[in-house]
N, C-alpha and C positions, 0 to 999 in steps of 0.2 A: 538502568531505568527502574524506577519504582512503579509501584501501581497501588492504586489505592480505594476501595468499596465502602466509599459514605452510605448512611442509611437517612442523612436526616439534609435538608437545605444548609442550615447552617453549619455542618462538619465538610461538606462539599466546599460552604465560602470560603472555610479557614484552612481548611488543606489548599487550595488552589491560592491564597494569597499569601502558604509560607514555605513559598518554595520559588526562586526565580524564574523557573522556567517549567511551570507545569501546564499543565491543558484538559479540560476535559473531555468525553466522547459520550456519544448515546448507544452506539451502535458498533463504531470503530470498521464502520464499511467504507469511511473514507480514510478515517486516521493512519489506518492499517497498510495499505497499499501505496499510500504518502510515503508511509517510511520504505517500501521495502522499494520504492523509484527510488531512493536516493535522499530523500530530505532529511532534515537532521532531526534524530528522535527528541524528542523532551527529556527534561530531568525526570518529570512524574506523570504517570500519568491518573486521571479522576475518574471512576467507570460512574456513572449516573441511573444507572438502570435499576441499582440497588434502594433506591429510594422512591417511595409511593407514589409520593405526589405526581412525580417524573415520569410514571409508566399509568396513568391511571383516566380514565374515558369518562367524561362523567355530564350526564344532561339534566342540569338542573332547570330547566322549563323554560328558561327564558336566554340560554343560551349554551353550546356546549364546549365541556374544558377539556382539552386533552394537554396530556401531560409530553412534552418534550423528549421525552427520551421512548414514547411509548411507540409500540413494533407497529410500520403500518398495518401490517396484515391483519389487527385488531381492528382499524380503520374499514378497511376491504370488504371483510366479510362480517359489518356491524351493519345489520339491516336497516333499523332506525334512521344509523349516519350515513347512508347511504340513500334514502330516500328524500334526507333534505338537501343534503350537498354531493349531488352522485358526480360534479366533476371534481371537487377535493377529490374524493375516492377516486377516483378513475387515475389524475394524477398521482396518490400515493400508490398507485397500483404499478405503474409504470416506472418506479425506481428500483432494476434489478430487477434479478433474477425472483423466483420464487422464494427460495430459500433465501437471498439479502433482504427481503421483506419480512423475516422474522427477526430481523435483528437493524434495518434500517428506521428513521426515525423524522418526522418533519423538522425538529430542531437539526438535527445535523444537515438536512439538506438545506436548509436556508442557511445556516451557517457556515457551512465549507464554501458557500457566495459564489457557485459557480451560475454563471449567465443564465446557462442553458437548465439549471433545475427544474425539476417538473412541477413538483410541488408549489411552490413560489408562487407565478402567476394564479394559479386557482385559488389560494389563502390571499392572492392581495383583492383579487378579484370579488373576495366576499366580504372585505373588511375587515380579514382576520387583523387580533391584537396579540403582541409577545408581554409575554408579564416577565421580568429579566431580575434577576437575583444580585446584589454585590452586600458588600460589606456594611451599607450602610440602609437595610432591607430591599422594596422591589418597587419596581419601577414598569410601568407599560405602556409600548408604544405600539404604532403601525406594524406590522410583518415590511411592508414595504420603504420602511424607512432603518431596517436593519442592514440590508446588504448596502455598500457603499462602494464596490467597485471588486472585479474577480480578485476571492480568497481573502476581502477586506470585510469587516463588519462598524456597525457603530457601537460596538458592546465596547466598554472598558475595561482594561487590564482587571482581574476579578471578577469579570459580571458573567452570569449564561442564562440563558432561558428555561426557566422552570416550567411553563404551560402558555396555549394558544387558547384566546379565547374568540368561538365563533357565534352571532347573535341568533337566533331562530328567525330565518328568511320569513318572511308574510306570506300570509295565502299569495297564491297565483304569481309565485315565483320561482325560476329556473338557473341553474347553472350548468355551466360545459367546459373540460376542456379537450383541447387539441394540439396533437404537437404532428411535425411531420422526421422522421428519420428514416438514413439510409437504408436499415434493417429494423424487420418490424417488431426486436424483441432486444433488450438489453443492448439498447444505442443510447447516444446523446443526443440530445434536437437539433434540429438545422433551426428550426422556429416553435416555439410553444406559445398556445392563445387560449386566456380562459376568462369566462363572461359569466356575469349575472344578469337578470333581465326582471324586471319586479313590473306586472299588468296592473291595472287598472279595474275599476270593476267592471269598466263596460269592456277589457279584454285587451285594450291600448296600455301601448308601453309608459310606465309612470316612471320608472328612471331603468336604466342600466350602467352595469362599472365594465369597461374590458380593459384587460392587462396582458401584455406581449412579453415573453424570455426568448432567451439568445439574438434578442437583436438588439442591446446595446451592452454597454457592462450591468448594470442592471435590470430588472425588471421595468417596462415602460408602461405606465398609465394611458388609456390614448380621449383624453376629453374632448376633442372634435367629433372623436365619435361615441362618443355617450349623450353628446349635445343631439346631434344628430339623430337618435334614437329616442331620446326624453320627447314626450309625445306625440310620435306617431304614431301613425294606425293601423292596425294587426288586421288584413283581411288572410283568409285561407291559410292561416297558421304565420304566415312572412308580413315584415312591412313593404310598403313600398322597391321596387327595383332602384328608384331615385336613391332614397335612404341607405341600402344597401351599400349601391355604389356609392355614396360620402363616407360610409364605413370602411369600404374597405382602400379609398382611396388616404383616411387616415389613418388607416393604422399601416399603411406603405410608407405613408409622408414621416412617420413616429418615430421612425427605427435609424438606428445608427447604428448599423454592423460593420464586422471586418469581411476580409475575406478569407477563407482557411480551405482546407481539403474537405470542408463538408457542405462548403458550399458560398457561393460568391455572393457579393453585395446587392447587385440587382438581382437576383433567385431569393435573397432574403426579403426582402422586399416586399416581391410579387408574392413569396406566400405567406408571410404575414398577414396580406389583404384578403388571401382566399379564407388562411383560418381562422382570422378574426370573423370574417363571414359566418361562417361554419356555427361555429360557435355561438352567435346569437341567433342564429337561429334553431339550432338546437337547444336552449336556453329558453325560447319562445314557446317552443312544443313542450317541455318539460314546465313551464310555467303553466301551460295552457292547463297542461291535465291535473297540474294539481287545485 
C-alpha cells in the first residue's frame, strides 16, 4: 500500500483518480481500524491533513468555513464556535476518546455514513453545506444529502469534501444536541437528536429544523415537527405541552430502525421522542439568552 501527502486540492484530485483503488482519509480514526477488522486495504492511500484549506477554521462574518479534514478538538475549544453552534460542538465533542479528537474530523464522520454519527444530525440540523472537490472543480450541496445509506455516500468516484460551510444563526437563536448511549463515554448512539430553534422578536418560535441519527440508515429530517413548532408560543422558556407532545410524537412516528444489541425498535422510537424533546427545548433557552 502506498501513501501519499498532497499539499494542494488539486495534487489530492489527481493522485486519487490515478490509481484504481485509492481512498482518502482526514484522520484515519476510521480508515484505520477498517483495515485491521479485516477489510481489504486500498492500493493508496491520500493523507488530507497536509493541505490548508482542509485543516483550516475560518469566520468570515457571514458564515463559518471549516475545513474537512480539520481536528474536532479545534472545534471544542473554539470559543466563538462554540457560542454560536454549542450543539455542533457538543457533537464534535462526543466522537472518541480525547486524544481521537486530535486527529478525528467532521468530513470523515459524515463520510464513513455511519447511521449512528454524532456529528451529522447537528450540521444537518443547522443547514450545514459540503463544498466537494473532483476532477472537474467543486461542487456543494446539503451535509444531509451526502450520506445515502450505512458506509454509502453520494460523492463520485474522485470526489471528497474539502470544507463545511455554516451561516451565522440570527439573534435569538439556539442549537442542541443529544444522543443517548449505553456508556456514557466513547459509545455509539442508540438515538442522536439535534435542533435549531430561531425566536421571533416577541420571543415565539419563527422556525425550527430537528434532525434524528441512528434511527434509519440515514439521518432523518422530522417536518411535522418543525411544522409543529413554526409559530408557537414560548411562555416560561417551553412552548406548549400540546406542541411538545406533536414533537415528540413525530419524531417517534420518523424513525425506521432495526433492531440490534443496543437497542430494539420500539426503545428507539420512544427515545427519539424524549430527545428530540430535549433538545428543543434546550435550543429555546440557548436562543432565549442569546
Amino acid at each position: 500500500m502506498q501513501y501519499f501527502s498532497p499539499s494542494t486540492i488539486e495534487e489530492a484530485v489527481e493522485l486519487l483518480s490515478s490509481g484504481p483503488n485509492r481512498r482518502v482519509f482526514a484522520g484515519a480514526t476510521d480508515v484505520v481500524p477498517q483495515m485491521r477488522s479485516g477489510r481489504p486495504a486500498p492500493e493508496g492511500l491520500i493523507d488530507l491533513k497536509g493541505i490548508a484549506r482542509l485543516t483550516s477554521v475560518v469566520n468570515n462574518g457571514s458564515m463559518w468555513v471549516i475545513g474537512a479534514a480539520t481536528p474536532t478538538v479545534r472545534l471544542t475549544t473554539n470559543p466563538d464556535f462554540v457560542a454560536l453552534f454549542p450543539g455542533v460542538a457538543e457533537a464534535a465533542g462526543l466522537i472518541g476518546s480525547d486524544q481521537v479528537q486530535s486527529r478525528s474530523s467532521l468530513g470523515g464522520n459524515l463520510c464513513n455514513s455511519s447511521p449512528a454519527a454524532d456529528s451529522v444530525p447537528a450540521l444537518v440540523a443547522n443547514g450545514a453545506r459540503a463544498v466537494i472537490a473532483s476532477g472537474s472543480g467543486t461542487r456543494t450541496i446539503l451535509v444531509q444529502d451526502v450520506p445515502t445509506g450505512p458506509g454509502r455516500t453520494s460523492l463520485a468516484p474522485g470526489e471528497f469534501i474539502v470544507e463545511f460551510e455554516l451561516d451565522h444563526p440570527p439573534a435569538h437563536s439556539g442549537d442542541a444536541y443529544f444522543r443517548l448511549t449505553p456508556r456514557t463515554e466513547m459509545d455509539i448512539a442508540v438515538v442522536g437528536a439535534g435542533a435549531r430553534v430561531n425566536l421571533d422578536a416577541n420571543g415565539n418560535i419563527a422556525s425550527a429544523l430537528l434532525a434524528l441519527g441512528a434511527v434509519a440508515p440515514t439521518v432523518v429530517r422530522v417536518p411535522d415537527a418543525e411544522a409543529a413548532l413554526t409559530g408557537a408560543a414560548v411562555v416560561d422558556g417551553s412552548p406548549s405541552e400540546e406542541v411538545l407532545a406533536a414533537v415528540t410524537a413525530a419524531a417517534s412516528a420518523a424513525c425506521n430502525p432495526i433492531d440490534d444489541k443496543r437497542g430494539t425498535i420500539k426503545y428507539r422510537r420512544h427515545v427519539a421522542g424524549v430527545l428530540a424533546r430535549r433538545a428543543v427545548i434546550m435550543s429555546i433557552a440557548r436562543a432565549t439568552a442569546r
